[in-house]
C-alpha positions as MATLAB code, in Angstrom:
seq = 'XXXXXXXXXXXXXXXXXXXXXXXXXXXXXXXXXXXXXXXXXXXXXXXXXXXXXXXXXXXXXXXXXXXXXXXXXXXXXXXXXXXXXXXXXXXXXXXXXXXXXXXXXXXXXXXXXXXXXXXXXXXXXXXXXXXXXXXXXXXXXXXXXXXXXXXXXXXXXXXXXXXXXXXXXXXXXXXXXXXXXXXXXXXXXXXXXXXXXXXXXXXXXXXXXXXXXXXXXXXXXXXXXXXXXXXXXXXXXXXXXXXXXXXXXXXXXXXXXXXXXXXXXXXXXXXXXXXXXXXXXXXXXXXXXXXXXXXXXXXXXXXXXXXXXXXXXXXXXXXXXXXXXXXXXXXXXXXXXXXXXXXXXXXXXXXXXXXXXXXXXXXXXXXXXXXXXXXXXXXXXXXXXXXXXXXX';
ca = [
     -29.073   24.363   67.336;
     -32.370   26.107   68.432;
     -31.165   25.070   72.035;
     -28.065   27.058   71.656;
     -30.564   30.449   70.227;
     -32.205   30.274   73.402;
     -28.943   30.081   75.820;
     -27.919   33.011   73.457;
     -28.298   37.008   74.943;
     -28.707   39.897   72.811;
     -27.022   42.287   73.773;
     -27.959   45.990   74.362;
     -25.809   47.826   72.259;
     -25.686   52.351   72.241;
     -26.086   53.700   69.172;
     -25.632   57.412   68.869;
     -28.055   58.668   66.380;
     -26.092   62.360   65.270;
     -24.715   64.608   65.510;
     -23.184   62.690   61.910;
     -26.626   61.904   61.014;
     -28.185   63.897   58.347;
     -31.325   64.343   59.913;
     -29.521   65.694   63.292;
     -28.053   68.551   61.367;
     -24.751   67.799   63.026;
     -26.094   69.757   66.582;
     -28.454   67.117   67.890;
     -27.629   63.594   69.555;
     -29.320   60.960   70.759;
     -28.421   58.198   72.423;
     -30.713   55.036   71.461;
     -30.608   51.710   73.780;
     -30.983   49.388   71.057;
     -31.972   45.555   71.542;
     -31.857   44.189   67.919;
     -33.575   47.158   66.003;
     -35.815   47.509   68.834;
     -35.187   51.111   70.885;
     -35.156   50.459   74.313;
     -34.443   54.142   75.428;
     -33.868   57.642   73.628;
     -31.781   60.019   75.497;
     -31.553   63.059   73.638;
     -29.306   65.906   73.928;
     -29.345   69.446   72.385;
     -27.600   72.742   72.974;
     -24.637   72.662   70.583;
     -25.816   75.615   68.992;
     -26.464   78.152   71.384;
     -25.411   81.665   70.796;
     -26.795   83.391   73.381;
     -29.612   85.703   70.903;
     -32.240   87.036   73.597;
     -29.092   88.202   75.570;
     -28.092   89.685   72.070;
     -31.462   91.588   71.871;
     -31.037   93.526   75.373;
     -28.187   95.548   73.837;
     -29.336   96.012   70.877;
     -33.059   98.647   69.081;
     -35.793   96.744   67.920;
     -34.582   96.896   64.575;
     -31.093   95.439   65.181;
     -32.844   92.790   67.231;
     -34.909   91.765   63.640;
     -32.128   89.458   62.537;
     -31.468   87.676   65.389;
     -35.065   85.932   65.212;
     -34.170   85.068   61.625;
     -31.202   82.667   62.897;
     -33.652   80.894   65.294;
     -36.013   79.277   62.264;
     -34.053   79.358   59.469;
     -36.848   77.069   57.823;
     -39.646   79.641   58.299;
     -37.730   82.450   59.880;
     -40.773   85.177   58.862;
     -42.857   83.753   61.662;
     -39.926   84.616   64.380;
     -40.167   88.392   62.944;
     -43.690   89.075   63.468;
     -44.166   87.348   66.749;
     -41.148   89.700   68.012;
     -42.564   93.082   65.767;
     -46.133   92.428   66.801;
     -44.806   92.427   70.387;
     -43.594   96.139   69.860;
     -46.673   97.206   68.305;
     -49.331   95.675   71.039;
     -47.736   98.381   73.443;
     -49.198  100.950   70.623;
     -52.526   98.849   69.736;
     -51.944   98.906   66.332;
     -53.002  101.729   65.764;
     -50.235  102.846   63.590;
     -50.803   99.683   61.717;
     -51.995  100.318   57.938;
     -54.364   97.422   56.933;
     -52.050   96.931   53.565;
     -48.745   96.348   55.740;
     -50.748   93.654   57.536;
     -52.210   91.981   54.393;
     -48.457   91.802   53.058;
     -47.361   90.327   56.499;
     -50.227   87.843   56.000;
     -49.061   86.836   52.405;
     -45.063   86.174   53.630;
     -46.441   84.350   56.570;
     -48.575   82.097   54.029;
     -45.257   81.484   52.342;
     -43.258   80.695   54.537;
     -45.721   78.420   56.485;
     -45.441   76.838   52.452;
     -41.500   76.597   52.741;
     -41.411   74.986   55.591;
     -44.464   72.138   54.743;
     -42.749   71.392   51.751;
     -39.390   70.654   53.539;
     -40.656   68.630   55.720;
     -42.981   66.476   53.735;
     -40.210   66.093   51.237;
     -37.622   65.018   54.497;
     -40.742   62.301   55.403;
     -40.943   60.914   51.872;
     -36.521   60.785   51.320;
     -37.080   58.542   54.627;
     -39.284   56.383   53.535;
     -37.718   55.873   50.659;
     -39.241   58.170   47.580;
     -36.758   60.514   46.453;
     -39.516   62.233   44.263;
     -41.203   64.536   45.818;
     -38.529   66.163   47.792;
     -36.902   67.622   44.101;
     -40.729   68.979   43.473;
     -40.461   70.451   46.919;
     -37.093   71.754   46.615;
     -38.169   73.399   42.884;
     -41.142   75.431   44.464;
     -38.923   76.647   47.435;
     -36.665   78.103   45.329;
     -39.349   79.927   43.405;
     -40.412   81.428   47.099;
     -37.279   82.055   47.975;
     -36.837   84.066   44.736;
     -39.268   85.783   45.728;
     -38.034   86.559   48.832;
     -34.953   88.017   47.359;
     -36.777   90.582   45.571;
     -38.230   92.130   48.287;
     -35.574   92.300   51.063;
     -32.282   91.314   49.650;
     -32.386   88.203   51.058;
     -33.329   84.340   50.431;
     -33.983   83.288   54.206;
     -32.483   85.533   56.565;
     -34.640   88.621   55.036;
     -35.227   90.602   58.365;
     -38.413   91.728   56.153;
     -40.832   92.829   59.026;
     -40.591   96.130   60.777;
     -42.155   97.710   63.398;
     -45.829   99.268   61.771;
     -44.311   99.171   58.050;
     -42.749   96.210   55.977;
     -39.590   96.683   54.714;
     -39.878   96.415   50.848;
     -39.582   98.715   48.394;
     -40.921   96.266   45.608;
     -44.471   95.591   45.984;
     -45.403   96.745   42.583;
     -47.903   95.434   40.500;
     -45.343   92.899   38.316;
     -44.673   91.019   41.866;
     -48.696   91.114   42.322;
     -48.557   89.359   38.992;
     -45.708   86.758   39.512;
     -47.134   85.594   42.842;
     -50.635   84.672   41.008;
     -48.344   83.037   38.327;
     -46.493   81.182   41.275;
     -49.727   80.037   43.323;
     -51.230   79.075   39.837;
     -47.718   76.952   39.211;
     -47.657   75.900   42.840;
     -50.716   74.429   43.787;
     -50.375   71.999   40.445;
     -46.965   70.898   41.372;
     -47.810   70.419   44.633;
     -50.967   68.333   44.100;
     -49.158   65.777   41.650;
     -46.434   65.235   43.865;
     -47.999   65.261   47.681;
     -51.708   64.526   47.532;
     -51.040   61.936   44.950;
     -49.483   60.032   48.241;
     -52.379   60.433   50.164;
     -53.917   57.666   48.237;
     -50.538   55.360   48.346;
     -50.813   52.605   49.478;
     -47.138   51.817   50.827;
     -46.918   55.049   52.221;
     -50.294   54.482   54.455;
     -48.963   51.207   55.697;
     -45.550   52.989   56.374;
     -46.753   55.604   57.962;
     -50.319   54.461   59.527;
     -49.779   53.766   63.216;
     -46.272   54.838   63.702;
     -45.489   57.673   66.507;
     -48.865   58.002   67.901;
     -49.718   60.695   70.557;
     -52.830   61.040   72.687;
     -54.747   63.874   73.444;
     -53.526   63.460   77.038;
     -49.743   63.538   76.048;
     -50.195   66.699   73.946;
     -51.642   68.705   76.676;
     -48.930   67.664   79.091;
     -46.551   69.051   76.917;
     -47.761   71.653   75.797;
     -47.731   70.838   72.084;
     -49.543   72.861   69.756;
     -49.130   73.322   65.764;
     -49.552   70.610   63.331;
     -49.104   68.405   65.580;
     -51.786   69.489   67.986;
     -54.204   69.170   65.326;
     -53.242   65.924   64.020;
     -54.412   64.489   67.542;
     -57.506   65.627   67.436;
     -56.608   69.037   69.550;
     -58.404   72.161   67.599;
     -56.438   74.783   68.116;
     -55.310   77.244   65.845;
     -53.848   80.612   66.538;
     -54.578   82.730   63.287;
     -58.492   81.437   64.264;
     -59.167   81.119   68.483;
     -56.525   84.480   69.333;
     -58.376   86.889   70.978;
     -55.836   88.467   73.086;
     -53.307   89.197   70.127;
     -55.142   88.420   66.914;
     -53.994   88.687   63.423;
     -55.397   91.622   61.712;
     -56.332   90.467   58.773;
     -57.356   86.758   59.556;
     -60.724   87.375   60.642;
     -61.970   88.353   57.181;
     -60.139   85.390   55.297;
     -62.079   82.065   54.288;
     -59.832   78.711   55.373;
     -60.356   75.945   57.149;
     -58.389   74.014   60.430;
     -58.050   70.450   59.767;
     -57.882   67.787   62.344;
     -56.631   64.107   62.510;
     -58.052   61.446   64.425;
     -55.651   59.136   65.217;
     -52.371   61.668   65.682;
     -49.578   59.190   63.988;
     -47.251   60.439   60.797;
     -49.598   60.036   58.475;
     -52.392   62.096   59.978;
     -49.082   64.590   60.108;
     -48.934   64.191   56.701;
     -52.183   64.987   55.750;
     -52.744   67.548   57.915;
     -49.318   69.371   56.244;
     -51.075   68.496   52.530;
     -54.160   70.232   53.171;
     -52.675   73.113   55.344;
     -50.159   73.794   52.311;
     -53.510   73.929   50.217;
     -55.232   76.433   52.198;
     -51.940   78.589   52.281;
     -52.136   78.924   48.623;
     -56.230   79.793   49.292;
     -55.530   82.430   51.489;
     -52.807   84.106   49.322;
     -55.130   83.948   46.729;
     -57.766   85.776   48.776;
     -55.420   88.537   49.435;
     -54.123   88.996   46.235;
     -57.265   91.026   45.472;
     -57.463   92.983   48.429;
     -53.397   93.601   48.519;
     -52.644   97.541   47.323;
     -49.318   97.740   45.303;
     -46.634  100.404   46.189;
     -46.961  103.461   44.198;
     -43.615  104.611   42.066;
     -42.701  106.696   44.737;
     -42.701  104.348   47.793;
     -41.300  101.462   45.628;
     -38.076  103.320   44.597;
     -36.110  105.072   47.110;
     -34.102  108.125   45.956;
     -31.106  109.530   47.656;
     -31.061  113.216   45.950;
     -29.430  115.175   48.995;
     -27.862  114.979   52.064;
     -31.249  115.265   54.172;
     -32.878  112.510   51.838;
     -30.223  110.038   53.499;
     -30.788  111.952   57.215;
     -34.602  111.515   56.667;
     -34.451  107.650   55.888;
     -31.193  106.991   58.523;
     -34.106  108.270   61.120;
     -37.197  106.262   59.975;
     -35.126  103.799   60.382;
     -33.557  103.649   63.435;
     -35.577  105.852   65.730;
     -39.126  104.431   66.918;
     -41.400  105.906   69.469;
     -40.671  106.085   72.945;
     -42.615  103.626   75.697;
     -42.945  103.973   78.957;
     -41.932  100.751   81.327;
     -43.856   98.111   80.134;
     -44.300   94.344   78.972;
     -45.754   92.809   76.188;
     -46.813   89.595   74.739;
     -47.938   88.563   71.627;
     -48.640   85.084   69.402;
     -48.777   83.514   66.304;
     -49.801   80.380   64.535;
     -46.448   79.288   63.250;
     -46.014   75.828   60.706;
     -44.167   74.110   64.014;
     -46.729   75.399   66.647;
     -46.982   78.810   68.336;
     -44.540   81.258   68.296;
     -44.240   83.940   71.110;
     -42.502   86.708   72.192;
     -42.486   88.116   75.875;
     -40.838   91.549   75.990;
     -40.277   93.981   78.787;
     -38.884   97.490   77.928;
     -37.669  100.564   79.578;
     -38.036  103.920   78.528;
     -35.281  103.734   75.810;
     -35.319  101.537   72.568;
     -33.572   98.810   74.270;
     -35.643   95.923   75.442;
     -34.483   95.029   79.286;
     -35.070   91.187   78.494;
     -36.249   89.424   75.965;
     -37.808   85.671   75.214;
     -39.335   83.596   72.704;
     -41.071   80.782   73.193;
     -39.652   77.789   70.719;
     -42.594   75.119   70.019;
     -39.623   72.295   68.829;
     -38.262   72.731   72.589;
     -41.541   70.903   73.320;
     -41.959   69.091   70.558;
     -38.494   67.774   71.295;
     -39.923   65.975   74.772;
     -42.010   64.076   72.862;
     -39.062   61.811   71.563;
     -38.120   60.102   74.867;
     -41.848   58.807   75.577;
     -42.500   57.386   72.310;
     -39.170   55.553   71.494;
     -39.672   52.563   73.998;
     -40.560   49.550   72.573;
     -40.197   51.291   68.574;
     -38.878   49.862   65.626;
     -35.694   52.141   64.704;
     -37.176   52.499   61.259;
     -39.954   53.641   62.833;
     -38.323   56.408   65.094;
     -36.555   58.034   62.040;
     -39.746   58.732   60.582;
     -41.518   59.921   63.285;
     -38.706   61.750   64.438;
     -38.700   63.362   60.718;
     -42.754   63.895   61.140;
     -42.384   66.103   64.483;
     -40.078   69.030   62.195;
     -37.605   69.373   64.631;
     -34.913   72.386   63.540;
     -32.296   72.676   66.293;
     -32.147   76.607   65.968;
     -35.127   77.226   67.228;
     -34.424   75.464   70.957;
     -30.800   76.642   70.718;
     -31.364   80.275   71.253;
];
């Protein structure tokens, strides 16, 4: 008998992980080589979901462009806005930039950098088994997205950010009120159902040691974010920015954490604490945050020229001269960026955004050799991949 197991071969069987997997979204396959449950080879391939949106942008103002970035991230879409706004507004310096509009753009940013932890972390946990703490993450998302509604109209594609204003009409003293009641409720749920599984021991063994990357490999890349950090790489946009730095940031106490040995679980931790210091930061500029006076929060329509006045503000912006622009930001994936050049008119000539999952996406051929398949699904699940973003 054993001298038959010897003669015997395994065989290398293909196993396409997605597009029918729930964790491809139904746009993402890849083809695993697959000796036992051992991955010989990942072969992935995207691009099911292209639409075409910086093309979209060159025919269209800076305004009308605002939506298309929302369909890109559709986790943490707010990020896609201001990298594209603040790209506009370096051509002016800022200088039409009120410091309230930017401590509002600070607060959404904070938010959504919370949405899109909690998704995540809850995705790692569902694949390892704990269907927990993906309901507590789903209950606190809905409470942001709540919020989101009340100011734009909108639970994720809120096209909130405009070009040196924000557009909301409900920053009144009652939404001051419920987002202190919401960081308050938050930061409790969140610490009973995440940092509790910091100390777990079956998720530390799960988790410890699986999808490791080197400083080396992240600096090939070009990998920054969360997963950056978790390897030891300190580097954090809303901190070392100098060219196009956050207004606001400078004058906020948080901290940048770093992993040392840059598998999940370092991932992990560096989400927990960075979801933590989200909710510090809000909290910060909750106090410094002016609310809307009755006038600016309601918008009346009395005449004809009341609906002229508002069609303009709207749609015309100031006129540039031939230029390009660049700009950055620290989003929950990695950086966000937005290269512009315009023309004279208030049509952008071309348009792109950088996408940090296109990189992050490279990283799944070089660490799927030699892998337990149990393992690839959660380090797949730990790099945040949504397809969107790379299928522009």
């Amino acid at each position: 008998m054993i001298q038959k197991l010897n003669k015997t071969r395994l065989q290398t069987i293909i196993l396409n992980f997605g597009p029918q997997h729930p964790a491809a979204h139904g746009i993402l396959k890849i083809s695993l080589s697959l000796s036992g449950e051992t991955i010989l080879r990942a072969d992935p391939s995207f691009g099911l979901l292209h639409r075409g949106s910086e093309k979209l942008i060159e025919s269209k103002t800076i305004l009308q462009s605002v939506p298309y970035l929302d369909r890109m991230d559709y986790v943490a879409n707010l990020f896609q806005e201001h990298s594209f706004v603040k790209a506009y507004e370096n051509i002016f310096k800022m200088n039409k930039l009120s410091s309230n509009v930017s401590l509002w753009r600070i607060i959404f940013d904070e938010f959504s950098r919370i949405l899109n932890h909690l998704l995540t972390m809850g995705a790692v946990c569902l694949d390892m088994g704990s269907m927990g703490p993906i309901f507590w993450a789903f209950e606190e998302r809905e409470q942001i997205m709540e919020l989101y509604e009340r100011v734009s109209g909108a639970r994720m594609h809120t096209a909130l950010y405009q070009p040196f204003k924000i557009n909301g009409f409900y920053f009144s003293k009652k939404l001051i009120n419920d987002i202190v009641f919401l960081i308050n409720r938050g930061s409790r749920y969140v610490s009973g159902s995440f940092l509790a599984l910091l100390n777990s021991r079956s998720m530390k063994t799960r988790l410890s040691g699986v999808g490791v990357f080197s400083k080396k490999k992240i600096n090939n890349y070009g990998i920054t974010g969360i997963i950056a950090r978790a390897s030891g790489i300190d580097l954090d946009y809303r901190i070392y920015n100098s060219a196009c730095s956050f207004n606001g940031y400078d004058y906020l106490y948080f901290k940048s954490y770093l992993g040392k040995k840059g598998d999940s679980f370092d991932r992990f931790i560096v989400r927990s604490r960075e979801i933590v210091e989200s909710f510090k930061i809000i909290n910060q500029l909750i106090l410094l945050v002016k609310p809307y006076s009755d006038s600016q929060t309601k918008t009346k329509f009395n005449s004809m020229e009341s609906v002229i006045s508002h069609f303009k503000s709207n749609t015309i912006f100031y006129k540039t001269s031939k230029s390009s622009t660049y700009s950055i930001i620290e989003g929950p994936k990695g950086a966000v960026s937005t290269f512009l050049i315009l023309n004279d008119n208030q049509y952008p000539y071309r348009a792109a955004v950088r996408s940090p999952v296109s990189h992050n996406m490279n990283l799944i051929s070089t660490f799927s050799n030699s892998t337990n398949f149990a393992d690839f699904v959660a380090t797949f699940c730990s790099l945040d991949v949504v397809l969107g973003e790379i299928d522009r």
